[in-house]
C-alpha positions in Angstrom: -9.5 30.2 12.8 -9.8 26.5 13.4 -10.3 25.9 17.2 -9.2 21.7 18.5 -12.8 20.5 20.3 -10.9 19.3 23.3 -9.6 23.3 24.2 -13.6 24.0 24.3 -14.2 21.4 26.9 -15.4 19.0 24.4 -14.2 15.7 25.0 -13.1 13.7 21.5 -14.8 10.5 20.7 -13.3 7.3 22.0 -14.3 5.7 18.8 -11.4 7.8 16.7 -8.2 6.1 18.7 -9.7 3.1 17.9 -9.7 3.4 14.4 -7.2 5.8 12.8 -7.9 6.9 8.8 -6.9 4.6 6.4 -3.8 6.2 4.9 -2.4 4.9 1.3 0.2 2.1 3.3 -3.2 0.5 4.9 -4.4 0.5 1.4 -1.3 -1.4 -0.1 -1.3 -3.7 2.9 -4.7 -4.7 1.9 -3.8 -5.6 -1.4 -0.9 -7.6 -0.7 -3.4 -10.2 1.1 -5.2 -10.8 -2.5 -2.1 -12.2 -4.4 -0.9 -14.1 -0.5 -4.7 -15.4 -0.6 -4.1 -16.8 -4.2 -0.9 -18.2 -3.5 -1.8 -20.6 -1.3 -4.6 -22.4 -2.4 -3.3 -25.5 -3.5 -4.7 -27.8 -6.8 -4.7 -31.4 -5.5 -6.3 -30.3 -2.1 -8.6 -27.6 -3.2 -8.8 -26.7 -6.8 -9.1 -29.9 -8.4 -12.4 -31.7 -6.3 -13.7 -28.4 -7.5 -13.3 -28.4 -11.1 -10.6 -25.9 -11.0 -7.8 -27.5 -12.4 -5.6 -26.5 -15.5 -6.2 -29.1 -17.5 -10.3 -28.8 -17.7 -10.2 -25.1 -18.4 -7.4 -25.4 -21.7 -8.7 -24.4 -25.5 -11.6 -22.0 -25.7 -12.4 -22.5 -21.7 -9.6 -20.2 -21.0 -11.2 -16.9 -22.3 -13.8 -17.5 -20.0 -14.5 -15.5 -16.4 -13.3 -18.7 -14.6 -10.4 -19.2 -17.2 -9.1 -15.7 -16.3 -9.7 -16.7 -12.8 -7.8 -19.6 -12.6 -5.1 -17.9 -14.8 -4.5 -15.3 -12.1 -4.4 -18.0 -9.5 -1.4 -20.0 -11.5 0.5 -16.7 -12.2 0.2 -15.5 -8.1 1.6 -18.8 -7.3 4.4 -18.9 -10.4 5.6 -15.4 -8.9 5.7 -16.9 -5.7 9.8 -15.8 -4.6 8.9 -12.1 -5.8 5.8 -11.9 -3.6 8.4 -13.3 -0.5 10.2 -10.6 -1.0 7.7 -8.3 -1.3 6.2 -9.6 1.9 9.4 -9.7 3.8 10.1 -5.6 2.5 6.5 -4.6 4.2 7.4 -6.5 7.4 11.1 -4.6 7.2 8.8 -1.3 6.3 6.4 -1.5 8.9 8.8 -2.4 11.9 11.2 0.2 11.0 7.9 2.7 10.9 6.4 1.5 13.9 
């Protein structure tokens, strides 16, 4: 039979409050910042001076590692009113929860 350490006298490590387990909502949480991230990096201030911009990576460029990058960065910011509402249903979700 399984016996909780603090009803030996055994006092719990501070360390677990701090840090509860990451549950399947953390995980989701996390991913939302990776499309958020993408979303706001903008072409004329930051893409562009880098040699990120749609035009240079057009034709056979676009099969390429940084082709599929920059691909994923124009679609996260094309679906840009979706991932509102997904943001605004996790802030609903998570002050409803607690």
């Amino acid at each position: 039979m399984w016996v909780h350490p603090c009803s030996k006298g055994v006092r719990p490590s501070p360390f677990n409050r701090l840090a509860p387990p990451m549950g399947l909502w953390t995980l989701l949480e996390g991913f939302m910042l990776i499309p958020n991230a993408l979303t706001i990096l903008n072409e004329d201030r930051f893409l562009s001076p880098r040699g990120w911009s749609f035009e240079e990576y057009s034709g056979v460029k676009r099969n390429s590692f940084n082709g599929k990058i920059l691909g994923l960065i124009y679609a996260a910011q094309y679906l840009r009113v979706i991932l509102i509402l997904l943001n605004t249903l996790f802030i609903v979700i998570k002050l409803v929860s607690g």
